[in-house]
C-alpha positions as CSV (number, residue, x, y, z in Angstrom):
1,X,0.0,0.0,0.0
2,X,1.3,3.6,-1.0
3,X,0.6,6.3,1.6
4,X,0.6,9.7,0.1
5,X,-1.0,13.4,0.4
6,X,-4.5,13.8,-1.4
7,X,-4.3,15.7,-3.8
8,X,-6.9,18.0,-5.3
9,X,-7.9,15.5,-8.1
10,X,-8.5,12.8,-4.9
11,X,-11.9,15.0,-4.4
12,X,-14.1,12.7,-6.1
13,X,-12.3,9.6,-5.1
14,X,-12.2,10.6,-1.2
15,X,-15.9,11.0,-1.4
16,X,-16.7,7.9,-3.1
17,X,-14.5,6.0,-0.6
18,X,-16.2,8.0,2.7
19,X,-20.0,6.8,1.0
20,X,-18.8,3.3,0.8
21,X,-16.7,3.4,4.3
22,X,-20.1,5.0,6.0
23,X,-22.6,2.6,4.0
24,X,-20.0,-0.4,5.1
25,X,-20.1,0.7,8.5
26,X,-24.1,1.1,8.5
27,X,-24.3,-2.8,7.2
28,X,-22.4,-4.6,9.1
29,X,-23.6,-3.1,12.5
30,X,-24.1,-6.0,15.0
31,X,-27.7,-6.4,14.3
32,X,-26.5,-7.2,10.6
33,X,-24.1,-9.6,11.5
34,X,-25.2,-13.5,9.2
35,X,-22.8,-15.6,9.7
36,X,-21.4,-17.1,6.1
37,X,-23.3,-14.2,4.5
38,X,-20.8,-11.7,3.5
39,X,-19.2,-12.3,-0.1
40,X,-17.6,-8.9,-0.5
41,X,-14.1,-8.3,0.1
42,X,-13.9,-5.3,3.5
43,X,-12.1,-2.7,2.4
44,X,-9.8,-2.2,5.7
45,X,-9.1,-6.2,4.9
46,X,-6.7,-4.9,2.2
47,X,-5.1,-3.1,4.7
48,X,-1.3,-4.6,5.3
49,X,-0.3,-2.3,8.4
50,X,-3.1,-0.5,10.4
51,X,-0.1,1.6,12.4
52,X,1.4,2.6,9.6
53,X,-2.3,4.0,8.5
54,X,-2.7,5.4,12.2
55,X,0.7,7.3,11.7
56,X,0.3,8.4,8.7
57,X,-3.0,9.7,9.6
58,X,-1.9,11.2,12.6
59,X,1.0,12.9,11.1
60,X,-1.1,14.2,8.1
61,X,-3.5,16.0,10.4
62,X,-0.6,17.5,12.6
63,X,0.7,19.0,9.2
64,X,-2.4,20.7,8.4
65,X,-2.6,22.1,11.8
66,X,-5.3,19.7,13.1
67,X,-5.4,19.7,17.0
68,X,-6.8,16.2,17.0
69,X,-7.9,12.8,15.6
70,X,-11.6,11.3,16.3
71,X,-12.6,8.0,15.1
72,X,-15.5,5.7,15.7
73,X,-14.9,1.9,16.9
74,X,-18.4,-0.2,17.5
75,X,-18.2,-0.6,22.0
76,X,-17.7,-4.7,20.6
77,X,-15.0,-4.4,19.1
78,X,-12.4,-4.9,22.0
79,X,-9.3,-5.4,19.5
80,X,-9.7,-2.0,17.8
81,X,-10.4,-0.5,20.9
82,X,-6.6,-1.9,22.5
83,X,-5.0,-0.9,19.3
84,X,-6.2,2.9,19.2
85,X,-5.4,2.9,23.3
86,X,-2.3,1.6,22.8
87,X,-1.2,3.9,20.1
88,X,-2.5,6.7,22.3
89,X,-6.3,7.5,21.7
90,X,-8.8,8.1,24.8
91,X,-12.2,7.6,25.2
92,X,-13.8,11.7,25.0
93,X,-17.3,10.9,24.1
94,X,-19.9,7.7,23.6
95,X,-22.0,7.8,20.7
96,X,-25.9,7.2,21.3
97,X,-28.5,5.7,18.6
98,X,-31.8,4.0,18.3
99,X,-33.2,2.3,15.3
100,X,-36.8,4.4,13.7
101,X,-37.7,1.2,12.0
């Protein structure tokens, strides 16, 4: 995997990518979960070295004067949640939802 600045051209790519990120985030909730049912390849599953994305994400936002990172992990998923603690995320808020259907 290649880890470079976005460049203006990106635009329409890093959109495309958020949609399907939030859409693949929306389906495979827990309530979602079939076992044996998901035939599509995960797009993080092509991911070869999450710290490497983590740093290069973190030092990214500290170039362009960001004063933090936020990122959503479901409350189940106890292996995300070590990872971003031990790479020196903190819990600062808890996300709250109900389903309208």
């Amino acid at each position: 995997m290649i880890i470079r600045t976005a460049i203006k051209s990106d635009i329409v790519d890093i959109n495309k990518l958020f949609i399907e990120l939030d859409a693949d985030s929306v389906q495979y909730q827990t309530e979602h979960y079939q076992i044996g049912n998901r035939t599509d390849e995960y797009l993080l599953e092509i991911i070869n070295n999450r710290t490497q994305l983590l740093d290069g994400s973190k030092k990214w936002a500290k170039e362009h004067g960001m004063g933090y990172l936020r990122l959503s992990v479901f409350p189940a998923n106890d292996s995300g949640i070590r990872f971003y603690k031990r790479h020196g995320l903190m819990e600062q808020m808890v996300t709250m939802e109900c389903s309208l259907t």
